[in-house]
NUNU-31897 format. One record per residue (C-alpha): residue in three letters; y, x, z. Coordinates in steps of 0.05 Angstrom, whole numbers, padded with zeros to 5 digits. Example, Ala and Ser with C-alpha at 12.3 -4.5 7.8 and 13.67 -1.06 7.14 Angstrom:
% NUNU-31897
 code      v      u      w
  ALA -00090  00246  00156
  SER -00021  00273  00143
//
This chain:
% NUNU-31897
 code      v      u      w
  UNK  00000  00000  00000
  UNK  00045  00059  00020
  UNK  00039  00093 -00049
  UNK  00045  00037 -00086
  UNK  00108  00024 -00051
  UNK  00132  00097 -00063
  UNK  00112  00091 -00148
  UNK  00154  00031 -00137
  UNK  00222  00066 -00107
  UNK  00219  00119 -00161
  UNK  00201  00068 -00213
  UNK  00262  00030 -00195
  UNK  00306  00116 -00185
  UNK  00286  00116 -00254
  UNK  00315  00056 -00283
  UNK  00378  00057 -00247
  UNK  00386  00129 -00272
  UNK  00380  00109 -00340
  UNK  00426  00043 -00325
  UNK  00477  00097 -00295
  UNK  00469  00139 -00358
  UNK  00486  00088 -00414
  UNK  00563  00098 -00411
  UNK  00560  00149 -00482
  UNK  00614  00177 -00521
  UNK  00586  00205 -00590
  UNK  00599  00220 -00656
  UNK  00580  00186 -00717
  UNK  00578  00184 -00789
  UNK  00547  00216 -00851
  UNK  00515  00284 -00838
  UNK  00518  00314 -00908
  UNK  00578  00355 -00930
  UNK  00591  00351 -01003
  UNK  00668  00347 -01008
  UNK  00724  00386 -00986
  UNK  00744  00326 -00933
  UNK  00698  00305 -00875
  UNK  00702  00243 -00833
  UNK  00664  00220 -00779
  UNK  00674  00172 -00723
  UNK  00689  00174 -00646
  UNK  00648  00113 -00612
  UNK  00634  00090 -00547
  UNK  00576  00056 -00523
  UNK  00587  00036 -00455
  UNK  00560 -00014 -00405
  UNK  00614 -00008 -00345
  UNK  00687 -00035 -00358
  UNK  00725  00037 -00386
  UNK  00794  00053 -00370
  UNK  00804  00130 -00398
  UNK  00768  00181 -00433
  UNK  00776  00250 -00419
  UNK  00740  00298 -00459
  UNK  00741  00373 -00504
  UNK  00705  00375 -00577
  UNK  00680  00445 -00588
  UNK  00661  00465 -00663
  UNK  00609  00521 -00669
  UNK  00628  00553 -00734
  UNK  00702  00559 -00768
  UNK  00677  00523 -00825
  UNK  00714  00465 -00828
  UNK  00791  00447 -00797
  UNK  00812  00389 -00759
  UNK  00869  00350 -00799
  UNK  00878  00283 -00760
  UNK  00850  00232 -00712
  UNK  00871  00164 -00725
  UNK  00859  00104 -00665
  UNK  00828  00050 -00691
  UNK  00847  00008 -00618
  UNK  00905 -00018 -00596
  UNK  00941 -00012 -00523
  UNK  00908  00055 -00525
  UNK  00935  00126 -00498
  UNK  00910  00174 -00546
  UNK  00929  00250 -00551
  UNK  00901  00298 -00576
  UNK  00915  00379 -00593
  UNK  00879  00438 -00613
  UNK  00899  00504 -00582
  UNK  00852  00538 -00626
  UNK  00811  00518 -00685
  UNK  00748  00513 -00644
  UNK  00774  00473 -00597
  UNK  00803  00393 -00589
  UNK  00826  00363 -00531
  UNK  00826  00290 -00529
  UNK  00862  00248 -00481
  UNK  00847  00172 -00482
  UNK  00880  00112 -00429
  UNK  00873  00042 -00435
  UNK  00939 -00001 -00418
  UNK  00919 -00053 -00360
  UNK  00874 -00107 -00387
  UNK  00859 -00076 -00445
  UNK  00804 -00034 -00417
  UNK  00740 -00021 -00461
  UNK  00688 -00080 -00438
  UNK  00612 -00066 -00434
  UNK  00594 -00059 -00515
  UNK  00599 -00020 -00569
  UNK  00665  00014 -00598
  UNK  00692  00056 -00654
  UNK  00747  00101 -00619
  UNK  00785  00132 -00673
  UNK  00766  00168 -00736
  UNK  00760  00244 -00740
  UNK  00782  00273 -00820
  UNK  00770  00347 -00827
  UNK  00775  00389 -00877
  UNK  00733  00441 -00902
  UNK  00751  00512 -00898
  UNK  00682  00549 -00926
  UNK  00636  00515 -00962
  UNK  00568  00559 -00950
  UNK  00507  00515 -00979
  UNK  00447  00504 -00922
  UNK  00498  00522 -00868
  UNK  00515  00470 -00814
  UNK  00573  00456 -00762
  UNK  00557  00434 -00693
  UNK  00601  00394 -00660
  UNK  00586  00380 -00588
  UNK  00631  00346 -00527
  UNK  00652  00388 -00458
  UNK  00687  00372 -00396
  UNK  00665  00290 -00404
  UNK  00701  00252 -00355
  UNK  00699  00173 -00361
  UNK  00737  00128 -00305
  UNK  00736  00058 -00293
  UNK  00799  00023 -00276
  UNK  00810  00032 -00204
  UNK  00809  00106 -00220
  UNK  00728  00115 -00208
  UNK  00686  00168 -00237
  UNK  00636  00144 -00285
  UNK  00563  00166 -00300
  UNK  00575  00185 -00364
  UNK  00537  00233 -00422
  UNK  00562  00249 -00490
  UNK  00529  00258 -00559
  UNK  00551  00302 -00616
  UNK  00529  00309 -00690
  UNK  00511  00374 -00729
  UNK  00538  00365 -00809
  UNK  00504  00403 -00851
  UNK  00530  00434 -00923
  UNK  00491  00411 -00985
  UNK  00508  00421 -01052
  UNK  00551  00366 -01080
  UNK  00506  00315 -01116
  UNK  00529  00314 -01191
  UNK  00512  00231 -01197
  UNK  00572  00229 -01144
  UNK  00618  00259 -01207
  UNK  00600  00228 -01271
  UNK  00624  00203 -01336
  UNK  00588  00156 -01385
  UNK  00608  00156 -01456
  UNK  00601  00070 -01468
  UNK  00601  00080 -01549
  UNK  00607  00016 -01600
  UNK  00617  00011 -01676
  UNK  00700  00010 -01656
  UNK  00711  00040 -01588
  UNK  00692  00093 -01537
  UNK  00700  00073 -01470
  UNK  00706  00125 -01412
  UNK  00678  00116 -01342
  UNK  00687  00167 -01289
  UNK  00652  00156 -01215
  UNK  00685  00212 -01171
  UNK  00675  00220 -01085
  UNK  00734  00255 -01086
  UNK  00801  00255 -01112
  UNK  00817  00282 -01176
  UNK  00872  00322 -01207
  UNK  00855  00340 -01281
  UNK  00804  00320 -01332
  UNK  00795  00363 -01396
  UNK  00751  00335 -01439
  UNK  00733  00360 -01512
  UNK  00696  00315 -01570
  UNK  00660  00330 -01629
  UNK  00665  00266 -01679
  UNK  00609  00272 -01726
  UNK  00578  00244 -01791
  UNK  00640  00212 -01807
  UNK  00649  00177 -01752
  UNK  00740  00172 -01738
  UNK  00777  00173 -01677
  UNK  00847  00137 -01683
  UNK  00880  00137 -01621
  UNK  00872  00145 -01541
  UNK  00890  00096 -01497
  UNK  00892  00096 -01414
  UNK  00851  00035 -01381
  UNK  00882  00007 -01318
  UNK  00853  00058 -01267
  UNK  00893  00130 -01294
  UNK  00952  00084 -01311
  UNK  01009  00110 -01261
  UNK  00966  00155 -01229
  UNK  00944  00199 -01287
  UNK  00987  00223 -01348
  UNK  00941  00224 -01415
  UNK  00952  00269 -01473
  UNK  00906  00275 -01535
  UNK  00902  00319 -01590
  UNK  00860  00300 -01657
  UNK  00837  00357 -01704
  UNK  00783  00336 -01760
  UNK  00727  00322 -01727
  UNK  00747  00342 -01653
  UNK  00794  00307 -01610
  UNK  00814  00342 -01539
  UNK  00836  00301 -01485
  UNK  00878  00312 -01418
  UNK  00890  00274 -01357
  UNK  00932  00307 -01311
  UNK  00952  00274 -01241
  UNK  01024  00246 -01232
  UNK  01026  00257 -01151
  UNK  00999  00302 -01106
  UNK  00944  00255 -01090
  UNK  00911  00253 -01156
  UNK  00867  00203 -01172
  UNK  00829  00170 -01111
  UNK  00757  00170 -01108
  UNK  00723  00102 -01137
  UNK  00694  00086 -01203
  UNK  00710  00051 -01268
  UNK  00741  00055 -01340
  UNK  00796  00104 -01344
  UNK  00814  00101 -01417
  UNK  00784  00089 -01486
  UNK  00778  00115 -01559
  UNK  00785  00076 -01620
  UNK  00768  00086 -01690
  UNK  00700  00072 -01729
  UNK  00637  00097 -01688
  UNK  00576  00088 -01723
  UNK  00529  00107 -01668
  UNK  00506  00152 -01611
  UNK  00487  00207 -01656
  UNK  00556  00221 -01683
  UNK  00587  00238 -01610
  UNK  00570  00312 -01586
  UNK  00617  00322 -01512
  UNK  00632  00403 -01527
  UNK  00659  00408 -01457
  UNK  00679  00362 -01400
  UNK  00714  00400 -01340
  UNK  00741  00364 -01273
  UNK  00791  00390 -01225
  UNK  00782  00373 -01157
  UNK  00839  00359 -01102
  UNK  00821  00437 -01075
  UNK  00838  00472 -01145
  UNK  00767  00474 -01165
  UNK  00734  00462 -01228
  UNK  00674  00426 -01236
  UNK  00631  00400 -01287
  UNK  00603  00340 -01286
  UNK  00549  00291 -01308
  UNK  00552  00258 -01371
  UNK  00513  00191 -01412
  UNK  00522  00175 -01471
  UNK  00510  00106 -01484
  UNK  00502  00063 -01543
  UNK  00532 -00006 -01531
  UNK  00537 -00031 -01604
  UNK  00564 -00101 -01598
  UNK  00573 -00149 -01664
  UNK  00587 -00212 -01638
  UNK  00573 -00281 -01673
  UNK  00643 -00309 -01647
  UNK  00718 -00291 -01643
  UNK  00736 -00288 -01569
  UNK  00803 -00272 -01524
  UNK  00782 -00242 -01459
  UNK  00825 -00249 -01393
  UNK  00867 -00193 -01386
  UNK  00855 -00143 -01322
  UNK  00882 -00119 -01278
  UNK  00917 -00189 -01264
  UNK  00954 -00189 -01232
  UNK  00989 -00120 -01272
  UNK  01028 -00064 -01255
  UNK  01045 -00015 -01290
  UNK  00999 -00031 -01344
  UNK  00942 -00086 -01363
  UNK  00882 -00084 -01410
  UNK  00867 -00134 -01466
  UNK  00798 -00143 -01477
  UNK  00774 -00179 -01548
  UNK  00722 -00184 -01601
  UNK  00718 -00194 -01671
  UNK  00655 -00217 -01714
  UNK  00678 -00180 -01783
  UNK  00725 -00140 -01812
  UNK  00791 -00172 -01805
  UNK  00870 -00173 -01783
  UNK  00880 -00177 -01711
  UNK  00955 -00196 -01687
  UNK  00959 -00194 -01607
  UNK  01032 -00207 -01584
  UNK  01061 -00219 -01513
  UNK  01123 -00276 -01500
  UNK  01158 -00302 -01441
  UNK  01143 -00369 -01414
  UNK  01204 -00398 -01451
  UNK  01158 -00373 -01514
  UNK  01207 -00312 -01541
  UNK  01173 -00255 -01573
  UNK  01159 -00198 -01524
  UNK  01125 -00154 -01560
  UNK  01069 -00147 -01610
  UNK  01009 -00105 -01588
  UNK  00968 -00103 -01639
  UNK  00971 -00118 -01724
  UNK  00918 -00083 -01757
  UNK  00846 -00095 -01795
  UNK  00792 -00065 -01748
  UNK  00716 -00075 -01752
  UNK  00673 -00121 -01730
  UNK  00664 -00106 -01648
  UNK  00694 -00100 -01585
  UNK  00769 -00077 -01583
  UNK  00822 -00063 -01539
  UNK  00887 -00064 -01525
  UNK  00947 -00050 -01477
  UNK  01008 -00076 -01448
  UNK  01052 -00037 -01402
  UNK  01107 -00085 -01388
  UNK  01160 -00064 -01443
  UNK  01188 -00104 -01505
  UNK  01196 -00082 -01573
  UNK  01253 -00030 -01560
  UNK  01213  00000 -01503
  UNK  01253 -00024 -01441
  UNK  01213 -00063 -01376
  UNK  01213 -00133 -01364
  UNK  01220 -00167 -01307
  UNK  01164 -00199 -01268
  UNK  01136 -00268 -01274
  UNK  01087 -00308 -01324
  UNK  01081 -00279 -01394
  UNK  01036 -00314 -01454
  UNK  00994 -00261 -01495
  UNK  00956 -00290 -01563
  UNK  00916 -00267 -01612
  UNK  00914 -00297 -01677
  UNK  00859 -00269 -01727
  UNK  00830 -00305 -01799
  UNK  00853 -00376 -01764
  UNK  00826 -00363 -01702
  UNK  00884 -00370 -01650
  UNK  00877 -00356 -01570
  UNK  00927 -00356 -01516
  UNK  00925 -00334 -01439
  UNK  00972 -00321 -01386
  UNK  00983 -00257 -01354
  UNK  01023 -00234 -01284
  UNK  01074 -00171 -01283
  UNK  01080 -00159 -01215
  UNK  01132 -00107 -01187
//
């Protein structure tokens, strides 16, 4: 009876132990660096009421560089400062009633950036001098968790451009986990296959300046970020070719170079892919971005060979602008608008009617410049 009584006692030493123990700060987040930015999160799983957070993040390895905290609480104390680049001191109070409740909680986020990239290397980041108090100014059981990144070399489907290549267009897409600051891009245009004309889609527009030169059968092209920034990470169409394509075969990609937000050049993934469209219809696609600014993209098709006229007016039904009066081939087709008339000057904002009008086929749709 006695030992069963003593198994007991420690049974229940145990469980308040680990009961005591459950008030964690850690870190969390991907573990994988692949980018010249890291960010991870500060969390707090806690089951006593927490009034302030007192704590030191130590970094193993000058690898990477703290560049900001940002609280993602309210009514929250937070300071923080580095008096070396090993080192962080972080300072957290909660104002009176706004104390963290028993739960979970994500703190703050933690951006670094990456000062040596060394491939199968890793950065440990662990917590010192924890101390958690409730709000009558008690010292809490408390334990702390840190995370170890590790460097792997950046995965090339996480920079990528497809080549989306129909009888009267090539469309661009880039994917990019980081921003971007220049794209140089070179074309071979075989079999006499033509290029025409480049044209920016809606993502590059304002953020990107293009410039493309055409030489016989190769055609160079240059985006070149307009702001420090560069183009943010994300994916979709960021401008387009047109001419007379006859298939996948006639498109060789000679080089394709991308420059990342740190100065450095990378090359990236590429597809080539054969999206031959003839469609049995004449169709007028809604334009997008729409809402628009700086610039919007007109999407529409044409079963044969014909004149296209696209042209923008006001809601009072004055001529804008014409876009577009040409023959093209059968296929998909673009066009753009960047929210200027005929002598090149802006327009306000407000409703504007774009139509297209092609071998008595006539289509209108309203559009949205929004400044």
């Amino acid at each position: 009876m006695l030992k069963r009584l003593v198994e007991t006692i420690a049974l229940l030493i145990i469980i308040a132990s680990l009961i005591n123990a459950q008030n964690l700060l850690y870190l969390e987040g991907e573990n994988k660096v692949n980018t010249s930015n890291v960010e991870i999160n500060l969390a707090l799983s806690n089951t006593d009421t927490v009034a302030g957070i007192q704590t030191t993040l130590k970094l193993d390895k000058p690898l990477i560089k703290l560049d900001t905290i940002l609280t993602l609480q309210n009514n929250l104390l937070f300071r923080y400062y580095s008096p070396d680049s090993a080192t962080i001191n972080i300072v957290m109070l909660a104002s009176s009633g706004h104390e963290f409740k028993p739960g979970k909680t994500t703190i703050a986020k933690i951006k670094f950036k990456v000062l040596n990239f060394v491939p199968n290397d890793s950065v440990n980041l662990t917590f010192a001098n924890l101390l958690m108090i409730a709000p009558k100014v008690q010292k809490l059981n408390a334990t702390a968790q840190g995370i170890t990144l590790k460097f792997v070399k950046n995965d090339k489907s996480n920079l990528e451009l497809k080549f989306n290549i129909s009888y009267s267009s090539i469309v661009v897409h880039l994917r990019n986990a980081e921003p971007i600051k220049n794209i140089n891009l070179e074309l071979k245009i075989k079999n006499g296959s033509t290029p025409e004309f480049v044209y920016p889609m809606p993502r590059s527009a304002g953020t990107m300046k293009i410039n493309h030169i055409i030489t016989g059968e190769i055609i160079k092209v240059n985006l070149t970020a307009t702001s420090e920034y560069g183009l943010e990470a994300g994916e979709g169409e960021i401008f387009f070719i047109t001419g007379k394509f006859k298939s996948q075969d006639d498109i060789e990609v000679i080089s394709a170079e991308v420059t990342n937000s740190n100065g450095v050049i990378v090359t990236p993934d590429f597809k080539l892919i054969d999206t031959d469209i003839y469609p049995a219809n004449f169709k007028l696609e809604q334009n997008y971005p729409n809402p628009f600014n700086p610039i919007t993209t007109i999407k529409f098709t044409i079963p044969k060979e014909t004149r296209v006229q696209i042209s923008v007016f006001d809601i009072t039904g004055r001529l804008v602008k014409t876009l577009l009066d040409k023959t093209l081939p059968a296929g998909e087709h673009w066009t753009i608008w960047d929210g200027t008339d005929e002598n090149g000057s802006k327009v306000s904002s407000g409703v504007y009617i774009y139509r297209m009008y092609s071998d008595n086929f006539i289509s209108a749709k309203k559009m949205i410049l929004a400044k």
